[in-house]
N, C-alpha and C positions, 0 to 999 in steps of 0.2 A: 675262334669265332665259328668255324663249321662245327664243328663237333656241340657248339650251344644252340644251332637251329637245327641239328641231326637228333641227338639226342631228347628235345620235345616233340618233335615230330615223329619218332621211336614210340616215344610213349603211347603219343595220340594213336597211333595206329593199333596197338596191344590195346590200346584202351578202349578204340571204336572197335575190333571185332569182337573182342566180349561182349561189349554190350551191344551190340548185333546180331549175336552168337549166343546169347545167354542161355543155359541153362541149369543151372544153379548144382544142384548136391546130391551125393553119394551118402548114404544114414551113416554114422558111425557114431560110438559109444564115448563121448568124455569122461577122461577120469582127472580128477585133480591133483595133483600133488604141491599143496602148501602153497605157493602165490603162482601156479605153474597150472596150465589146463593140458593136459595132452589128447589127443583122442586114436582109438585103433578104426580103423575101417573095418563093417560089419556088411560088406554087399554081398548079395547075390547079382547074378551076372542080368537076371530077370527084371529086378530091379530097377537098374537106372535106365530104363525107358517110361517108368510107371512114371507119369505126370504128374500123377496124384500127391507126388513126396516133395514135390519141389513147392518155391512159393510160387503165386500167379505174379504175371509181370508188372501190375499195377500195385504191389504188396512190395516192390524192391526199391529204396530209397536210391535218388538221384542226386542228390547232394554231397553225397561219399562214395569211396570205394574200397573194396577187399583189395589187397595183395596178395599175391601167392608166389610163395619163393619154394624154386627148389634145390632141395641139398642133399648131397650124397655124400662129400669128405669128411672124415669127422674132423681132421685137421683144420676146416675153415670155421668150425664152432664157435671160435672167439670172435672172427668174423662177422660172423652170424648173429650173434649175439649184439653186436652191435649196430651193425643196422637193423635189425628189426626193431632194437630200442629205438631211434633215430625213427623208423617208418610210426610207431605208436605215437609219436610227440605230435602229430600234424592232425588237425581237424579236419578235414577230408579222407583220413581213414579209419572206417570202419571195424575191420581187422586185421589181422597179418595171418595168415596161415604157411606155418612151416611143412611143404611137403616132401618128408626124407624117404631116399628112395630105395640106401644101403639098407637091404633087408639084412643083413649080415652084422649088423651094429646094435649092441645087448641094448636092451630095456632099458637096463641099468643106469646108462652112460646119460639118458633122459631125467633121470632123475635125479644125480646129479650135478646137472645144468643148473642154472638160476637165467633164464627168458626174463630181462624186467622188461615192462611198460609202463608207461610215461602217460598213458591216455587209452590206447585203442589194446582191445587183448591178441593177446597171441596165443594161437593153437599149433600143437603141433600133431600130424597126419603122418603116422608111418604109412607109408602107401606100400601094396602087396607084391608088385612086381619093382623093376630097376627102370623101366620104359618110362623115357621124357613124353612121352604120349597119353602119361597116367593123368599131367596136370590138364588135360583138355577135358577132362569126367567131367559128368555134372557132380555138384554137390549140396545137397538141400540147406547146408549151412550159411551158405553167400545169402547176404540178404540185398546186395545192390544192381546194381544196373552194371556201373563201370566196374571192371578187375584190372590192375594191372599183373604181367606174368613176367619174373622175370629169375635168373639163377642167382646161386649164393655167395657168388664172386664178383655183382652187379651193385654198388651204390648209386642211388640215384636221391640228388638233394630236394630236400620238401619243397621248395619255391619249385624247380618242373614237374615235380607232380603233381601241385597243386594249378599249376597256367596249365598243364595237360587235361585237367577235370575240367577246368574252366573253358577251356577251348571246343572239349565235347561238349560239353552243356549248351553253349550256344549254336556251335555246327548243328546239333540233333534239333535245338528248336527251333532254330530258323526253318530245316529240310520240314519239318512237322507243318509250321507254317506258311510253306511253300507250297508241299501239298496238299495243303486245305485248302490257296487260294484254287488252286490246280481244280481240285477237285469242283470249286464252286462254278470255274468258267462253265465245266460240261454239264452241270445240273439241267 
């Protein structure tokens, strides 16, 4: 029973500081491979403070969220593979982005993977460095408000992701509504 009001409360909070925190994307170059989208990272370091690359925050859908998993094993692959199928099948997300961090892990090995989805696409970001602090970047690709972040040895079932969205949605518009009456007492 703890562990089922620990666990959406986990979420909600990964889920309130990005979207609190938002700032979306890092440019980088997709390439296809057959039903499989990968992409490299092309930043300069100059870059991701230019605002100008990200969406405006009234451009970012609140009805979904991005996912961002990170993975470094290759041995959790299978793993991975599976829930990210699993995180596609839910209409509250947007995308899944797979953020791998073993720079030391061929090309190769990406291309012969098969990523299915069910619904939402999956990307996959080889990121430049091995630093868990990579997944805090912006990245001009998030198109929403909520993100959850979470690693690739983490399943999490669609029913609390999706009471985790839900729960933000109303926490934000209530505080929204709260401070408009606020606002109207001192007019």
């Amino acid at each position: 029973m703890l562990r089922a009001v620990i666990l959406p409360a986990f979420l909600l909070v990964t889920i309130w500081l990005r979207w609190t925190l938002h700032s979306s994307a890092l440019r980088s170059k997709p390439v296809t491979h057959g039903s499989k989208t990968q992409s490299r990272n092309n930043v300069d370091s100059d870059d991701i403070c230019d605002r100008s690359l990200y969406p405006q925050q009234r451009e970012l859908r609140s009805d979904q969220l991005t996912i961002l998993v990170n993975g470094f094993a290759e041995a959790r692959l299978p793993l991975l593979q599976e829930n990210l199928q699993m995180y596609t099948a839910s209409t509250v997300v947007h995308s899944v982005l797979l953020l791998w961090g073993n720079t030391s892990t061929p090309q190769s090995l990406f291309t012969e993977i098969d990523f299915i989805s069910l619904g939402a696409p999956i990307y996959i970001i080889r990121q430049a460095s091995s630093s868990l602090n990579d997944r805090f970047l912006p990245r001009a690709y998030i198109k929403t408000k909520a993100i959850m972040i979470c690693d690739d040895d983490i399943s999490i079932d669609l029913s609390s992701l999706e009471f985790a969205l839900q729960v933000l949605y109303q926490t934000t518009k209530n505080m929204t509504t709260s401070l408009q009456k606020f606002r109207k007492l001192h007019v």
